[in-house]
Kinemage of the C-alpha trace (Angstrom):
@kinemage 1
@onewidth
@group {chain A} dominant
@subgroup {mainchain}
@vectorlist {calphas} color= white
{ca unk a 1} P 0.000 0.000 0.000
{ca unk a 2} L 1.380 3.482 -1.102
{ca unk a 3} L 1.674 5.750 1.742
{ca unk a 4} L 1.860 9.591 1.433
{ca unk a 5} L 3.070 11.688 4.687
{ca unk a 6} L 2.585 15.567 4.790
{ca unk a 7} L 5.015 17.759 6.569
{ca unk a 8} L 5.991 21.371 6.735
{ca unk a 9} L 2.077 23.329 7.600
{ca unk a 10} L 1.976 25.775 10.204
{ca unk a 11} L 0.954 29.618 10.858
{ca unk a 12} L 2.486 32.375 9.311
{ca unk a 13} L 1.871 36.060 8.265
{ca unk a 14} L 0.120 37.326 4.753
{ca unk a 15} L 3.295 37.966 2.546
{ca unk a 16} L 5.456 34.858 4.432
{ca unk a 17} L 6.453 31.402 3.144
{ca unk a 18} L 5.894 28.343 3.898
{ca unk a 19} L 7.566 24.944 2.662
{ca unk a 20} L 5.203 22.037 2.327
{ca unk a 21} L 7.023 18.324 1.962
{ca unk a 22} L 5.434 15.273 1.167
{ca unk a 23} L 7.068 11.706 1.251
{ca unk a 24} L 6.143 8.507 -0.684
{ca unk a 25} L 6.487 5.283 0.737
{ca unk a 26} L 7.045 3.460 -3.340
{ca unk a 27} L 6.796 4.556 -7.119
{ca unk a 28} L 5.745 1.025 -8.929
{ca unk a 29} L 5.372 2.813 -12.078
{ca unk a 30} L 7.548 4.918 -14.146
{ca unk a 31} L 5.076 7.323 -15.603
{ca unk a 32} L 3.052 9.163 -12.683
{ca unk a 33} L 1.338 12.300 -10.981
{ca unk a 34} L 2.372 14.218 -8.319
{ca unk a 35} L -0.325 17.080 -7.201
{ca unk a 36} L -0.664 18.981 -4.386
{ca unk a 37} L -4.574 20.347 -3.473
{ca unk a 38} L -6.042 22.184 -1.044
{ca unk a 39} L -9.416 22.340 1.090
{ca unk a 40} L -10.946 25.150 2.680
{ca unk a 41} L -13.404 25.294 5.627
{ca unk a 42} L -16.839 24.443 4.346
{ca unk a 43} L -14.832 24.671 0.903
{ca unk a 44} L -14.481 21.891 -1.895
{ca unk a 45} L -11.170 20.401 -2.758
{ca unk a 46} L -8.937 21.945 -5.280
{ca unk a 47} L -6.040 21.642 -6.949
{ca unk a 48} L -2.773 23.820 -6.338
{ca unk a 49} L -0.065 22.344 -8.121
{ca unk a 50} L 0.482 19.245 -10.184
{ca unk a 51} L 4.190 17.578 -12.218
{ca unk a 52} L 4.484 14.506 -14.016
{ca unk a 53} L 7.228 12.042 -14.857
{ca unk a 54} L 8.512 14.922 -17.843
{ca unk a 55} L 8.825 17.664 -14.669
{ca unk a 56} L 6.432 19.148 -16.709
{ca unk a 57} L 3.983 21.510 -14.361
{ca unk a 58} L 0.848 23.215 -13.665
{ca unk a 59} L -0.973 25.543 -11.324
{ca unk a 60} L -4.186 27.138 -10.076
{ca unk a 61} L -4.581 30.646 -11.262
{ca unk a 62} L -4.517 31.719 -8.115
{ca unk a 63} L -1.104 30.597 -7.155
{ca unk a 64} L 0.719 31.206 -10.457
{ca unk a 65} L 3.996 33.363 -10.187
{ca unk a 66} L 3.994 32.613 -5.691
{ca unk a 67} L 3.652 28.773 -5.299
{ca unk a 68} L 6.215 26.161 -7.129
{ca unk a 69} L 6.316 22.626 -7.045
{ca unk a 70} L 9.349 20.479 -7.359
{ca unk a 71} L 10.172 16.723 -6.831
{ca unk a 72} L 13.314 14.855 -5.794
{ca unk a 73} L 13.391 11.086 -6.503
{ca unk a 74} L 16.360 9.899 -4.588
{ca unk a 75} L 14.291 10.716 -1.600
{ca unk a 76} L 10.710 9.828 -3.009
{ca unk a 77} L 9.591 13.371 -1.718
{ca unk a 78} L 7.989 16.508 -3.193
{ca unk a 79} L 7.345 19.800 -2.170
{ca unk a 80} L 5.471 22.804 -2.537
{ca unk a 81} L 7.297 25.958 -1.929
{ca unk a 82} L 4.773 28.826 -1.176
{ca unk a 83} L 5.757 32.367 -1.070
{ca unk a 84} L 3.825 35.357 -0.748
{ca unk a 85} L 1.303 33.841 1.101
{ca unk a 86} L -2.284 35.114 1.468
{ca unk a 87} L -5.176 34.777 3.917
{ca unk a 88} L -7.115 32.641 1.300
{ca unk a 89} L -4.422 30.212 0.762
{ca unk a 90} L -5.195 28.936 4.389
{ca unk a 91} L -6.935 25.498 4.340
{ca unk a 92} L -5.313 21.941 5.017
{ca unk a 93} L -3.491 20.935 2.115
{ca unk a 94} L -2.891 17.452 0.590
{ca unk a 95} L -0.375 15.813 -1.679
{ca unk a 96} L -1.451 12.984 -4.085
{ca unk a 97} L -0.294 10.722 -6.307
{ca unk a 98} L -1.841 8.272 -9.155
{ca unk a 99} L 0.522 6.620 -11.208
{ca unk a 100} L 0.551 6.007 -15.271
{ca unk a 101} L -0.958 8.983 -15.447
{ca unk a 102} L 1.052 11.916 -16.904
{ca unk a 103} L 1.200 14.604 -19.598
{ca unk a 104} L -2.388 15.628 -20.308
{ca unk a 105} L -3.510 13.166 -17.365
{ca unk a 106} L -1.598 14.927 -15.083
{ca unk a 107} L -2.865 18.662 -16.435
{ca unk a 108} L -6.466 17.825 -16.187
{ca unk a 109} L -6.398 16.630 -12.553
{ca unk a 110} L -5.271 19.852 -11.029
{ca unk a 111} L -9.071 20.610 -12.158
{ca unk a 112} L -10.407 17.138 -11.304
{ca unk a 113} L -8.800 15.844 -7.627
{ca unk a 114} L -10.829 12.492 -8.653
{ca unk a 115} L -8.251 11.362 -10.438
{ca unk a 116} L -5.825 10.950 -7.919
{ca unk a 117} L -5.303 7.757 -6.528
{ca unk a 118} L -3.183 7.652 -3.284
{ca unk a 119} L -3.626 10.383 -0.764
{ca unk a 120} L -1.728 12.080 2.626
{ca unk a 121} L -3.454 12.815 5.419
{ca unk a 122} L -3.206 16.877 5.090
{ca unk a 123} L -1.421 19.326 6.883
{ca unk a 124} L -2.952 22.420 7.974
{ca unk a 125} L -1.735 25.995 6.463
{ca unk a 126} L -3.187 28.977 8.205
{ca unk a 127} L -2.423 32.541 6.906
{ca unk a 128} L -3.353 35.350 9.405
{ca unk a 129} L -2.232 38.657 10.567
């Protein structure tokens, strides 16, 4: 059973940064997704960031030009580095994976978290003054 573990949530001001890390226990298939998405109180899942097997990436609107994600394979991790963080990017935040899926497969699940297989726990994010 792939396991996911979230690290790297916490409080911090509008305008700070934050470092989100996410482990996998296995990859048992050369061609996958990684995502990170997001949930808000009362709020549906979405999608933040998402990279496939090419390092190829994509991101909500709303996080273009702050947020980047990046992977590192000799320690089956990736990570979202947030920057210029806002009051609306607080919610608990997830990383996911599904493997075989990549390229286009990968670009359409930042809008549909559905097709994501495996799944951390979350970690909480909370912007406030």
């Amino acid at each position: 059973q792939v396991q996911l573990v979230e690290s790297g949530g916490g409080s911090e001001q509008p305008g700070g940064s934050l470092k989100l890390s996410c482990v996998i226990s296995e990859y048992y298939n050369s061609e996958y997704c990684l995502g990170w998405f997001r949930q808000g109180t009362g709020q549906e899942r979405e999608g933040v960031a998402v990279i496939d097997t090419e390092g190829t990436t994509n991101y909500a609107d709303s996080v273009k030009g702050r947020f980047t994600i990046s992977e590192d394979n000799a320690k089956n991790a990736f990570y979202l580095q947030m920057n210029r963080l806002k009051v609306e990017d607080s919610g608990t935040y997830y990383c996911a994976v599904v493997f075989g899926g990549a390229g286009d497969y990968c670009s359409r699940a930042l809008f549909a978290y559905q097709r994501m297989y495996y799944w951390g726990k979350g970690t909480l994010v909370n912007v406030s003054s």
